[in-house]
C-alpha positions as a Markdown table, in Angstrom:
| # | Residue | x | y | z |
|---|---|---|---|---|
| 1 | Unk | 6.3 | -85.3 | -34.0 |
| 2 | Unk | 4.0 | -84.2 | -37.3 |
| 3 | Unk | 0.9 | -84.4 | -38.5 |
| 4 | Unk | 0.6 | -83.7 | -42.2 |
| 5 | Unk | -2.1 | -81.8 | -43.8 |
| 6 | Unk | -3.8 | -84.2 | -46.5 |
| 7 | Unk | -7.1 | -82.0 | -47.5 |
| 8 | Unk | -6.5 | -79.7 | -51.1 |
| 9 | Unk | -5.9 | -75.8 | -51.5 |
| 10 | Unk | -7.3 | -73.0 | -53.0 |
| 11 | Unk | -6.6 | -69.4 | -53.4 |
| 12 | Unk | -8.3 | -67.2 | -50.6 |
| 13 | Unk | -7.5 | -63.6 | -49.6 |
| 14 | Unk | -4.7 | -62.9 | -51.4 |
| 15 | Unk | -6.3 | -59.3 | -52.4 |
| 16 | Unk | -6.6 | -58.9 | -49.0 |
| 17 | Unk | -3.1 | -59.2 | -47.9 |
| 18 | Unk | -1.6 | -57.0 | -50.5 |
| 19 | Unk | -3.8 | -54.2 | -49.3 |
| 20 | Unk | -2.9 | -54.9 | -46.0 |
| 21 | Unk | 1.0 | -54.8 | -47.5 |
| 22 | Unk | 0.0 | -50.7 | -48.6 |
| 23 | Unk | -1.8 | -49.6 | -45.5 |
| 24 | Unk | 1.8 | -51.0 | -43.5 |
| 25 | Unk | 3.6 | -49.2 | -45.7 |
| 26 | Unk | 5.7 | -46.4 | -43.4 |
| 27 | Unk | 4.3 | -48.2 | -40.5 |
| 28 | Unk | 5.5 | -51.3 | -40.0 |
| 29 | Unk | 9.5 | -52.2 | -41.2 |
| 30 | Unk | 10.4 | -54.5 | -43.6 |
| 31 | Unk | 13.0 | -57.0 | -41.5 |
| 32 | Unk | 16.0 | -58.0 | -42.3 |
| 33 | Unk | 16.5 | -61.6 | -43.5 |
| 34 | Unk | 19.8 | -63.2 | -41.9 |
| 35 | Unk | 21.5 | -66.1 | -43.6 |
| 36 | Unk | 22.7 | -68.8 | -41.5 |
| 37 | Unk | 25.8 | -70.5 | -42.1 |
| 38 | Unk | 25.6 | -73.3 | -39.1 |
| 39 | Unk | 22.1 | -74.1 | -40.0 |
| 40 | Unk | 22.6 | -74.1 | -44.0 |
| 41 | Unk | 25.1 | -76.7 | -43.2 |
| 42 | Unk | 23.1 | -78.8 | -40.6 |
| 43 | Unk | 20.2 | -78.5 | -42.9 |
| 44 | Unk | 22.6 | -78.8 | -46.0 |
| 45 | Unk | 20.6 | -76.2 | -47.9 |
| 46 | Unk | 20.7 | -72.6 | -47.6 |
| 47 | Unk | 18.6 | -71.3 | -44.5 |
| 48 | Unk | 17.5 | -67.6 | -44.1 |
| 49 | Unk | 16.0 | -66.2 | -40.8 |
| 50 | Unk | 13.3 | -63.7 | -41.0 |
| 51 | Unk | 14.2 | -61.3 | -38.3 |
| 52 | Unk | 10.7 | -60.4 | -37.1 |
| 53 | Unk | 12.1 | -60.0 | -33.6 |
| 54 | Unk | 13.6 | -57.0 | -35.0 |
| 55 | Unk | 10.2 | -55.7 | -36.2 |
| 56 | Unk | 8.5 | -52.5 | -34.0 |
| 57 | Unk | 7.8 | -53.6 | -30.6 |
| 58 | Unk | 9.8 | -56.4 | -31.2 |
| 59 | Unk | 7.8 | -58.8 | -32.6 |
| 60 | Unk | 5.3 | -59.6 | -36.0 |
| 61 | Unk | 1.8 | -58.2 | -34.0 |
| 62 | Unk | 1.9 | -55.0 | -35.1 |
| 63 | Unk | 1.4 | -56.1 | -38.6 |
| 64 | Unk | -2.4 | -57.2 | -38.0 |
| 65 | Unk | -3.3 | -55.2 | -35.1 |
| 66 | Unk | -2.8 | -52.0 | -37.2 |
| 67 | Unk | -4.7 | -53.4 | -39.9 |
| 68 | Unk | -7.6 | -54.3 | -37.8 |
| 69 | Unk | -7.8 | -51.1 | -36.0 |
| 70 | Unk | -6.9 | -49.2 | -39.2 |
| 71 | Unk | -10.2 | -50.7 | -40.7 |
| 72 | Unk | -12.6 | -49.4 | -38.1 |
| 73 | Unk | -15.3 | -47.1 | -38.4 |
| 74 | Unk | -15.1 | -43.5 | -37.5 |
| 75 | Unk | -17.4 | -44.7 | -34.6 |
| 76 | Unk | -15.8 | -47.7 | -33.4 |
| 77 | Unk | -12.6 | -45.7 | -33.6 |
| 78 | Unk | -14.0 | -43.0 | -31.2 |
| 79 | Unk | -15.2 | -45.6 | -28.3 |
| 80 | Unk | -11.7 | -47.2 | -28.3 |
| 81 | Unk | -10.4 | -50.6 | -28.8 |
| 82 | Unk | -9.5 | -53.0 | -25.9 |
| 83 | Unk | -7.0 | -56.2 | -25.7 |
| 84 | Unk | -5.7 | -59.4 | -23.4 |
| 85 | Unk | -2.3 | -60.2 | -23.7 |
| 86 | Unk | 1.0 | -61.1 | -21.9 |
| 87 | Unk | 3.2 | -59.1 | -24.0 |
| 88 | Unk | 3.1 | -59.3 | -27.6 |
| 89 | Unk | -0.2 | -58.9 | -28.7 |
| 90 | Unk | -0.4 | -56.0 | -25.9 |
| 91 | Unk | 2.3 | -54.0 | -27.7 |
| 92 | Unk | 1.3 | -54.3 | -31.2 |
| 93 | Unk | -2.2 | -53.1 | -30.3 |
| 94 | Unk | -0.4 | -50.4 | -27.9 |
| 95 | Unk | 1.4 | -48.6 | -30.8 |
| 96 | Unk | -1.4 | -49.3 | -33.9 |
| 97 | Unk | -4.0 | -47.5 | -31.5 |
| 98 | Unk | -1.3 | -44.4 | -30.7 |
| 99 | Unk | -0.1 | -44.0 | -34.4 |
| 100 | Unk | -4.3 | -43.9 | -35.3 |
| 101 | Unk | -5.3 | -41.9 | -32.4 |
| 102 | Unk | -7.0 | -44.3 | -31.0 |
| 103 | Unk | -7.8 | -44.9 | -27.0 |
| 104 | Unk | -6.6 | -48.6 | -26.3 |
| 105 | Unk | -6.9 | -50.5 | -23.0 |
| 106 | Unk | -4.9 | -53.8 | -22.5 |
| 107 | Unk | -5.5 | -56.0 | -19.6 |
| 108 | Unk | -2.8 | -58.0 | -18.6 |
| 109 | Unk | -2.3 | -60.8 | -16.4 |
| 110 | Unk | -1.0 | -59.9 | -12.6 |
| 111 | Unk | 2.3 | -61.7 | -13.1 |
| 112 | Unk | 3.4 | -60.3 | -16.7 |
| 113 | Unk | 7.0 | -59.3 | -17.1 |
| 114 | Unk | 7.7 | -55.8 | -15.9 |
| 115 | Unk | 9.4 | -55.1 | -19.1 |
| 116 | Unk | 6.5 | -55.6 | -21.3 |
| 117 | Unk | 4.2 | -53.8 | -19.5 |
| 118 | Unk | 6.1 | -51.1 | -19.0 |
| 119 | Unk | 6.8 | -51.3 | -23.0 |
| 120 | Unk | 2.8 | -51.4 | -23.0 |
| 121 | Unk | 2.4 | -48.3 | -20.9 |
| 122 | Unk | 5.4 | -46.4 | -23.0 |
| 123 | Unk | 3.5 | -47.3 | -26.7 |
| 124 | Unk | 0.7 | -45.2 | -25.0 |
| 125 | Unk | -1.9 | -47.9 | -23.8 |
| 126 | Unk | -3.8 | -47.9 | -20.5 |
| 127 | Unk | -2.7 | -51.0 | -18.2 |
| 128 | Unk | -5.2 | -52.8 | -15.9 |
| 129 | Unk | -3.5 | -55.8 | -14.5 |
| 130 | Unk | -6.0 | -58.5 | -13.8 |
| 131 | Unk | -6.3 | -62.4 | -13.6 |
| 132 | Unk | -3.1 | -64.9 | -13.0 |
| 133 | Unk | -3.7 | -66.9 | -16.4 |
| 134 | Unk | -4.7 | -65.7 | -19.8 |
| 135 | Unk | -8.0 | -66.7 | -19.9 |
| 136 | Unk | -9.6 | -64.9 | -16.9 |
| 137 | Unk | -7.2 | -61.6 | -18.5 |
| 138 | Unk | -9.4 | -62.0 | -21.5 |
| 139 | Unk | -12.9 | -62.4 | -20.3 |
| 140 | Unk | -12.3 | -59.3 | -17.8 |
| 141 | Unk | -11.5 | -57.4 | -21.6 |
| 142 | Unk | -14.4 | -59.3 | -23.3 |
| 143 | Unk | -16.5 | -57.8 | -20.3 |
| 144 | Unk | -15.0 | -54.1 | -20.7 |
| 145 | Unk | -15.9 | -54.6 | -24.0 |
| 146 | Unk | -19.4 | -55.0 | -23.6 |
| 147 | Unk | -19.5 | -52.6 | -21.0 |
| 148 | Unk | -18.3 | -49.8 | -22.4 |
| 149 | Unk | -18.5 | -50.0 | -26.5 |
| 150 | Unk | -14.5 | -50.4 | -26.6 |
| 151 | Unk | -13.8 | -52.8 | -29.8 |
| 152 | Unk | -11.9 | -55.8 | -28.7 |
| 153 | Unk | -9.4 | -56.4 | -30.8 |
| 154 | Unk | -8.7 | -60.3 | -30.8 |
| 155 | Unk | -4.8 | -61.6 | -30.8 |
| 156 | Unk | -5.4 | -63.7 | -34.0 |
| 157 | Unk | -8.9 | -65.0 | -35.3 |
| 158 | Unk | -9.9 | -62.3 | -37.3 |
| 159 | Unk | -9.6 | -61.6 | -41.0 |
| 160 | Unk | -7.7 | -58.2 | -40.8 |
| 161 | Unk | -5.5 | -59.6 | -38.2 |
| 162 | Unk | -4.6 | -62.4 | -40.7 |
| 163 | Unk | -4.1 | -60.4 | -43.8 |
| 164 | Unk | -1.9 | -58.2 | -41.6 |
| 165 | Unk | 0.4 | -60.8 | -40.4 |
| 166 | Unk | 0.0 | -62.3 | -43.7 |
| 167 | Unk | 2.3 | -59.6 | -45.5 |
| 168 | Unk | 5.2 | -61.6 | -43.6 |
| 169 | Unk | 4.9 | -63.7 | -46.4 |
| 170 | Unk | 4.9 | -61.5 | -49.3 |
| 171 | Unk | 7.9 | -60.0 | -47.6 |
| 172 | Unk | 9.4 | -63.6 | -47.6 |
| 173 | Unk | 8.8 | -64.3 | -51.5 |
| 174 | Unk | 10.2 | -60.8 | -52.1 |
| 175 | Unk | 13.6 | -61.2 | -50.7 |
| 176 | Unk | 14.0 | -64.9 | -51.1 |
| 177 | Unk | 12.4 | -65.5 | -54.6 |
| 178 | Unk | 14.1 | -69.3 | -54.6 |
| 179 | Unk | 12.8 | -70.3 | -51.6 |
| 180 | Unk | 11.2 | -73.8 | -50.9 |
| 181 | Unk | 10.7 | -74.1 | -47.3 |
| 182 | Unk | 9.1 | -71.7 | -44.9 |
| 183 | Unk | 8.6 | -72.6 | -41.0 |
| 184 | Unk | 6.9 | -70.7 | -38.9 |
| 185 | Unk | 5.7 | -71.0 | -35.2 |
| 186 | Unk | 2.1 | -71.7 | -34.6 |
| 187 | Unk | 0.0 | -70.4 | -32.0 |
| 188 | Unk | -3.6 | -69.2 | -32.6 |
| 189 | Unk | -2.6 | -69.8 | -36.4 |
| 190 | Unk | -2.9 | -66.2 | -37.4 |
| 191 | Unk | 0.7 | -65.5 | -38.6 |
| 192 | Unk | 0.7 | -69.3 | -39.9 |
| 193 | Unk | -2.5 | -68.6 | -41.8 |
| 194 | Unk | -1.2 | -65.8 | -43.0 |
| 195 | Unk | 1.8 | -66.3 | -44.5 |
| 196 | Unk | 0.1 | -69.2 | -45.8 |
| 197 | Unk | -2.8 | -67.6 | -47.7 |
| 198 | Unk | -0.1 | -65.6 | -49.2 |
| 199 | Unk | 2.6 | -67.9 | -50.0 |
| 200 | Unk | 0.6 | -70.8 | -51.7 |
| 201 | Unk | -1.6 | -68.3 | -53.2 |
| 202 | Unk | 1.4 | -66.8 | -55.2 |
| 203 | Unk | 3.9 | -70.0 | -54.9 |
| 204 | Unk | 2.1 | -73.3 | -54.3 |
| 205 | Unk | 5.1 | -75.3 | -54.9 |
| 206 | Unk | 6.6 | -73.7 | -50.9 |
| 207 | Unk | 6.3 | -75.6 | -48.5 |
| 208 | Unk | 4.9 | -74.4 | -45.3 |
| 209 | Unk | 5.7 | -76.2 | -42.2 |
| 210 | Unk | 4.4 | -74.9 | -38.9 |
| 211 | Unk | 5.7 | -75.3 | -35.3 |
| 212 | Unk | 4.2 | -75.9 | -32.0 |
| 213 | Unk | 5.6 | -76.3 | -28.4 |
| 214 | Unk | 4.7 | -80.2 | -27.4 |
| 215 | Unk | 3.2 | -78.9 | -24.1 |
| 216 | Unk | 1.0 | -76.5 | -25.8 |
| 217 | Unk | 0.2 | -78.7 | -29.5 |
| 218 | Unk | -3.8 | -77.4 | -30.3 |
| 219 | Unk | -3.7 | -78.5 | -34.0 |
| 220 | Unk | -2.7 | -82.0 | -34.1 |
| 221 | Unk | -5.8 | -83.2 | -32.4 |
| 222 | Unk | -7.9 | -80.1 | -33.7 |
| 223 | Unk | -6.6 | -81.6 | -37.8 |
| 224 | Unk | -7.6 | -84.9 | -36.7 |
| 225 | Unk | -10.9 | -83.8 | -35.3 |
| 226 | Unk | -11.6 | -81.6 | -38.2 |
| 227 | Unk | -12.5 | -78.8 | -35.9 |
| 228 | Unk | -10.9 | -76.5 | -33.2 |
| 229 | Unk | -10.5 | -78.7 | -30.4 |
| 230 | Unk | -9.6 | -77.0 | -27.0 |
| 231 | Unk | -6.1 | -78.6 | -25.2 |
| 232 | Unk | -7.0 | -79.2 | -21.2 |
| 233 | Unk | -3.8 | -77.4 | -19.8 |
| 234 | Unk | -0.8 | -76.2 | -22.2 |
| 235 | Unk | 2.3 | -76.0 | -20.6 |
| 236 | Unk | 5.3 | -74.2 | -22.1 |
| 237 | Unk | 8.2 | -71.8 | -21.7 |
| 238 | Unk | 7.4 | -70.5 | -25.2 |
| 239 | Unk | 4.2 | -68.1 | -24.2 |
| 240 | Unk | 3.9 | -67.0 | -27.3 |
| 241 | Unk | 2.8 | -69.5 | -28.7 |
| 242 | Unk | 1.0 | -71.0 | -25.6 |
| 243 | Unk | -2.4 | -71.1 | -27.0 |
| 244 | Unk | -5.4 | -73.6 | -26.0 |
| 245 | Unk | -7.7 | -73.4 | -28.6 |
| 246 | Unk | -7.3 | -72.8 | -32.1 |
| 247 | Unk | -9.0 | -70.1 | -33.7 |
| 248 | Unk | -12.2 | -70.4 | -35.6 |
| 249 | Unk | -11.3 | -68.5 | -38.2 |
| 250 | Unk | -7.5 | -69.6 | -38.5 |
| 251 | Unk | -8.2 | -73.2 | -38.4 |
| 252 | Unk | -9.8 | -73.7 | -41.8 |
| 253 | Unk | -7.1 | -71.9 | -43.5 |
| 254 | Unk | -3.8 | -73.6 | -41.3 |
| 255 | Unk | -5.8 | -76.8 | -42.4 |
| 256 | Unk | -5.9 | -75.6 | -46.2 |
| 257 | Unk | -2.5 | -73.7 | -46.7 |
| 258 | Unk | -0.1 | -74.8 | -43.8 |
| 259 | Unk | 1.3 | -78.5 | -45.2 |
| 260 | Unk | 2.5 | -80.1 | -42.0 |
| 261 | Unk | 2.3 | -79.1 | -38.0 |
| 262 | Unk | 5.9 | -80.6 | -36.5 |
| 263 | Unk | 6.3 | -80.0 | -32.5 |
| 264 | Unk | 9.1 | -79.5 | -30.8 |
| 265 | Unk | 10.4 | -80.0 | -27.1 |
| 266 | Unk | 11.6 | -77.5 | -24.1 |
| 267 | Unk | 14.6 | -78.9 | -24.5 |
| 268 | Unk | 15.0 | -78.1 | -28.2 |
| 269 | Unk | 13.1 | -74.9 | -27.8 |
| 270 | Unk | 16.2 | -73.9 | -25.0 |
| 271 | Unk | 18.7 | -75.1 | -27.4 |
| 272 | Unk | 17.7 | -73.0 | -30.5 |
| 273 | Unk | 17.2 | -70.1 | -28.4 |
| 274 | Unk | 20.9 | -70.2 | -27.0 |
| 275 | Unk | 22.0 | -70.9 | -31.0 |
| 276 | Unk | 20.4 | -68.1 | -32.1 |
| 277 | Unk | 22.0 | -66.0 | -28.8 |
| 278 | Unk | 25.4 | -67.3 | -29.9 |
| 279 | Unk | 25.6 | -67.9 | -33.4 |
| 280 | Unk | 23.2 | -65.1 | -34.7 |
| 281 | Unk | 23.5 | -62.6 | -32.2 |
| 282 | Unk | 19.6 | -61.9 | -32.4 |
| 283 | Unk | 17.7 | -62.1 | -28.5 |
| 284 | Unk | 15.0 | -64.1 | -29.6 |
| 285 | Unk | 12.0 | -65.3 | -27.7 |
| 286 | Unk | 10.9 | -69.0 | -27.2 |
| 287 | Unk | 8.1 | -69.0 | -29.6 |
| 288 | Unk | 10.4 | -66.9 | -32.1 |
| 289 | Unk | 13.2 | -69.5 | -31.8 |
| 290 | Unk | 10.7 | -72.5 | -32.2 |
| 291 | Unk | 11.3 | -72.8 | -36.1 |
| 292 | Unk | 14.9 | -72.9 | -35.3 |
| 293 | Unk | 14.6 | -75.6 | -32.8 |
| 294 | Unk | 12.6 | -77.8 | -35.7 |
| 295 | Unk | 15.3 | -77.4 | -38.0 |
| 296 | Unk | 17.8 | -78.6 | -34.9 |
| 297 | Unk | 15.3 | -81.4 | -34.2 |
| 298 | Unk | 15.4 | -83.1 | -37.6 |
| 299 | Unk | 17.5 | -80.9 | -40.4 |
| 300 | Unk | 17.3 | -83.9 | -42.8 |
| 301 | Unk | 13.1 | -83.1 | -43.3 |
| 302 | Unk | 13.2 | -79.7 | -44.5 |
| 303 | Unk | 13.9 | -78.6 | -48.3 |
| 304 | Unk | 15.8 | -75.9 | -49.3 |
| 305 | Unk | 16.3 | -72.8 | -49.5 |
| 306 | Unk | 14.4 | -72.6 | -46.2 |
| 307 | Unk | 13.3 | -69.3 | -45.0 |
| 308 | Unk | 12.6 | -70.0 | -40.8 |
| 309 | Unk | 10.8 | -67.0 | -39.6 |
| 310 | Unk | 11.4 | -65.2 | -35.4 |
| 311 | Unk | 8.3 | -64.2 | -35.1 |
| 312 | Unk | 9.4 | -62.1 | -31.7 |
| 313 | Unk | 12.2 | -61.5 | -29.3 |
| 314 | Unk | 10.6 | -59.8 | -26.2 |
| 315 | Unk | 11.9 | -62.0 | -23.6 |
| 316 | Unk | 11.8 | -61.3 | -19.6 |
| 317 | Unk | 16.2 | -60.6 | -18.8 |
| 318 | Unk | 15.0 | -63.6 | -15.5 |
| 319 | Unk | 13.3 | -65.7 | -18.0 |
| 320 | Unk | 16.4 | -65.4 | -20.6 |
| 321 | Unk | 18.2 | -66.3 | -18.2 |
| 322 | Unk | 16.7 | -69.5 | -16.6 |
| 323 | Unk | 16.5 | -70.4 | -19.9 |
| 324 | Unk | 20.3 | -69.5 | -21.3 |
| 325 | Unk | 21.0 | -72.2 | -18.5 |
| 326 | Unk | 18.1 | -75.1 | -20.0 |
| 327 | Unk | 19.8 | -74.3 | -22.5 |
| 328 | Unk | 23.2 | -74.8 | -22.1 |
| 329 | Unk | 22.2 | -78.0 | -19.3 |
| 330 | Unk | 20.2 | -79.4 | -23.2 |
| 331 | Unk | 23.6 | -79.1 | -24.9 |
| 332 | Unk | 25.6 | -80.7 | -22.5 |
| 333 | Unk | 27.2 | -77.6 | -21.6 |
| 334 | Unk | 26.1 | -77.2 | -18.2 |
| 335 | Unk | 26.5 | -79.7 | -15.7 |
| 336 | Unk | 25.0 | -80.6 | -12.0 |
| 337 | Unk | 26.4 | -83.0 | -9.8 |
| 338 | Unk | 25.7 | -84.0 | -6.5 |
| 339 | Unk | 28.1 | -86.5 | -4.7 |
| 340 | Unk | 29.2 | -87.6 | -1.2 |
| 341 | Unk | 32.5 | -87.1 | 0.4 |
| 342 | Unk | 34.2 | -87.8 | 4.1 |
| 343 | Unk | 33.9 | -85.0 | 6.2 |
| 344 | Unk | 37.5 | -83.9 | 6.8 |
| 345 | Unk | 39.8 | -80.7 | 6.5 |
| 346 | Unk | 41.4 | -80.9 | 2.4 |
| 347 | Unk | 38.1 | -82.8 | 1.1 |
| 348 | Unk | 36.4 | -80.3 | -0.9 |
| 349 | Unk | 39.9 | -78.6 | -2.4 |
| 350 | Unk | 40.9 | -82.3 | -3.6 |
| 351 | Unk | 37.5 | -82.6 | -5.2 |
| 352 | Unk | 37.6 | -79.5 | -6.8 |
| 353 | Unk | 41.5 | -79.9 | -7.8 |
| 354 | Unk | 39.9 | -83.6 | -10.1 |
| 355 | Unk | 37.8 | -80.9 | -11.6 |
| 356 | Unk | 40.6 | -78.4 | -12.2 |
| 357 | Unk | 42.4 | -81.0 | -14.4 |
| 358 | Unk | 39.8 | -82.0 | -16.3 |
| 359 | Unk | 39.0 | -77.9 | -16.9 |
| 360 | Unk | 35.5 | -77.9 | -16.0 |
| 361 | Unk | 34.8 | -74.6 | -15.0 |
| 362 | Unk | 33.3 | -74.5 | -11.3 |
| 363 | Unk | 30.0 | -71.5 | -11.3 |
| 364 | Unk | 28.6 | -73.1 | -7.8 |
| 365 | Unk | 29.1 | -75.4 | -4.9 |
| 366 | Unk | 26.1 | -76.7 | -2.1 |
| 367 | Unk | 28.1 | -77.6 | 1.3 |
| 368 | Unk | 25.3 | -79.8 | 3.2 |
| 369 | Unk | 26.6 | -81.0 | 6.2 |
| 370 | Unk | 23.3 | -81.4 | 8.4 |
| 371 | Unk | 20.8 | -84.0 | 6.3 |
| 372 | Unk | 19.2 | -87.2 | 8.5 |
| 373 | Unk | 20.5 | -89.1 | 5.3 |
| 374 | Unk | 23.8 | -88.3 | 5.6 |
| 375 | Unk | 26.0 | -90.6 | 7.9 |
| 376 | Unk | 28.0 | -89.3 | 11.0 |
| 377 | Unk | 31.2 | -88.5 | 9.1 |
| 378 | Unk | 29.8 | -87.8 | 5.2 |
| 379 | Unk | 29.0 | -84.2 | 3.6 |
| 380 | Unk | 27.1 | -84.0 | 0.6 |
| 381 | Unk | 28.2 | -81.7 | -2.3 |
| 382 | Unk | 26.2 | -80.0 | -5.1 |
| 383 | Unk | 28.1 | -79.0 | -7.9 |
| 384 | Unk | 27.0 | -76.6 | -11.1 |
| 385 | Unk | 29.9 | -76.8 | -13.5 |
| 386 | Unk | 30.4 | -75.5 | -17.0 |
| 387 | Unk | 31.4 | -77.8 | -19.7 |
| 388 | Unk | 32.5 | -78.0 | -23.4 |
| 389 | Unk | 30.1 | -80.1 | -24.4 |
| 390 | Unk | 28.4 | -83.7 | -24.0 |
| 391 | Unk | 31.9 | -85.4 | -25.0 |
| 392 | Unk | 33.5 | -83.2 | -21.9 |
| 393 | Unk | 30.7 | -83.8 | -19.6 |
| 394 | Unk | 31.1 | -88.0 | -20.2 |
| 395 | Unk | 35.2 | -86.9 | -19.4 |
| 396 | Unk | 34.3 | -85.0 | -15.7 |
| 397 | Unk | 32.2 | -88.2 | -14.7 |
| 398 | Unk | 34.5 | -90.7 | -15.7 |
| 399 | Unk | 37.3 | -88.2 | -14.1 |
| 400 | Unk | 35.5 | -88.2 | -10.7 |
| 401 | Unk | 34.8 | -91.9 | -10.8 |
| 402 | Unk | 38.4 | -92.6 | -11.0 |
| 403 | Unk | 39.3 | -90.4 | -8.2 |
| 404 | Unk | 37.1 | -92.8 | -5.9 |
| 405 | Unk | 33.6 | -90.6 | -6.0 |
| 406 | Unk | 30.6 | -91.8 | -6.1 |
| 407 | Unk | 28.3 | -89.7 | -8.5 |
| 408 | Unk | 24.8 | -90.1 | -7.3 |
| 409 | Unk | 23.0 | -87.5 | -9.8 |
């Protein structure tokens, strides 16, 4: 799905995103961009990945959050900032506030991955775990905030934060100077406006093409409505860019210098994680590997050179791996089957010899014997093979169905 941007553009901020570019300068690194053969030939353009995953703390947020907390006063330094965030966002403010010497305080939610709060903790910020979903995480910092002086330093919808994330793309333009494409994942909009601001600014013949999760789209209906407009209940894998509401200050500039907002499914989001795994050898996130699952989604829509930026790759080992397996299932790599067979001695070592021939590669096996649905002499079988692909998968079925089994999922 898209929804195109029709309204005009002008220049905005540009001064400030160069100044945000010096202030970075020693601080933040200046990441890598990977060419990608297997893309550049599905796209039939070259394709570049911006390695922001590889970025300190593993992710694009410490671009703006240093910025922001860099532009404090000497008084709002001294009574400490505060955050809400699940990972990201927590670690970029973590390590901005320990390189300034500043006192930082991140609430996260109860259920966050261990890893990134322990990455949290490590960058030098105090933890207070609180709330099961972002938004009662943030109003428990909004009221620390208020309640002791600390300045809370917002995730994405404020100017610093922006210019900060913007230098992404001055970075871009810098090491791809023919570029025609950029794609980038869109959450709040603050590394979409961004990199917008200063891309169109500089070159407004790039396009910029942002990316949302379909279970988590705010900007569709929020550029049809001409304002932010809050989504009921986003649901995605891809939490970091698993946000409700779009910003008030990032909205009127994704509407002005972002030119189309494409979404993209689990399924696809699964798939481009695994490609990136694989092809690129880069561990990137869900929200990081969005752009990538676009160009998967529909390669014939995007011009190039295109430049697709990973925005992050701190990703839970569990969640990787429950994913690594969507994944591969998306693909047709991973198969489950579940079939009925006649309860007798050599059953199950015939079945599994059909599947030997046919070299699908066996990782489990469910032996239910005792199910009211099953009749006095049947046993039901669950199967999780390994496959080659959609072509091989087709092969197993047909495989089994000659062999006299009835597949029934």
């Amino acid at each position: 799905m898209t929804f195109r941007r029709t309204g005009p553009l002008h220049p905005l901020i540009l001064d400030d995103v160069r100044g945000a570019q010096k202030m970075l300068s020693g601080v933040s690194r200046l990441t890598p961009m990977e060419g990608s053969r297997y893309l550049s030939r599905l796209v039939g353009a070259p394709v570049h990945l911006k390695c922001e995953n590889l970025q300190r703390t593993g992710s694009f947020k410490l671009r703006g959050a240093y910025v922001r907390i860099a532009g404090l006063r000497p008084e709002e330094r001294a009574a400490g900032v505060v955050a809400a965030s699940a990972g990201n966002h927590a670690q970029g403010v973590a390590l901005a506030s320990s390189l300034l010497g500043v006192r930082s305080t991140v609430f996260m939610p109860v259920g966050a991955p261990l890893p990134k709060v322990a990455a949290t903790r490590d960058y030098g910020a105090e933890v207070r775990l609180h709330g099961h979903v972002v938004d009662e995480t943030l109003a428990a910092a909004e009221e620390y905030a208020h309640n002791t002086g600390a300045v809370f330093i917002h995730p994405f919808d404020h100017p610093d934060i922006i210019a900060g994330q913007g230098t992404v793309g001055l970075e871009i333009l810098e090491q791809c100077p023919e570029v025609r494409t950029i794609v980038v994942g869109v959450g709040g909009g603050g590394l979409a406006a961004g990199i917008g601001v200063a891309v169109k600014s500089l070159r407004p013949d790039v396009r910029v093409v942002g990316v949302q999760a379909a279970g988590a789209a705010a900007y569709p209906p929020s550029m049809k409505a001409g304002r932010p407009v809050a989504l009921e209940s986003p649901q995605t894998m891809a939490d970091g860019i698993k946000v409700g509401r779009p910003g008030d200050v990032t909205f009127p500039l994704v509407e002005e210098f972002v030119d189309e907002i494409r979404t993209v499914s689990e399924d696809a989001l699964s798939s481009a994680l695994l490609l990136c795994l694989e092809r690129a050898k880069l561990v990137v996130e869900p929200a990081g590997a969005s752009t990538v699952a676009a160009l998967l989604a529909q390669p014939e829509a995007f011009r190039g050179p295109v430049v697709a930026v990973l925005s992050g790759g701190n990703v839970d080992p569990l969640l990787m791996q429950r994913i690594l397996r969507h994944g591969m299932a998306a693909a047709g790599r991973y198969l489950s089957l579940r079939l009925r067979l006649t309860d007798r001695p050599g059953a199950l070592a015939n079945l599994l010899g059909v599947l030997s021939v046919v070299d699908a590669n066996v990782l489990d096996v469910g032996h239910v014997r005792t199910d009211p649905r099953l009749g006095l002499t049947e046993v039901e079988v669950e199967l999780h093979l390994e496959t080659k692909g959609p072509e091989h998968c087709a092969e197993v079925a047909a495989a089994l169905r000659e062999a006299g089994y009835t597949v029934m999922a």
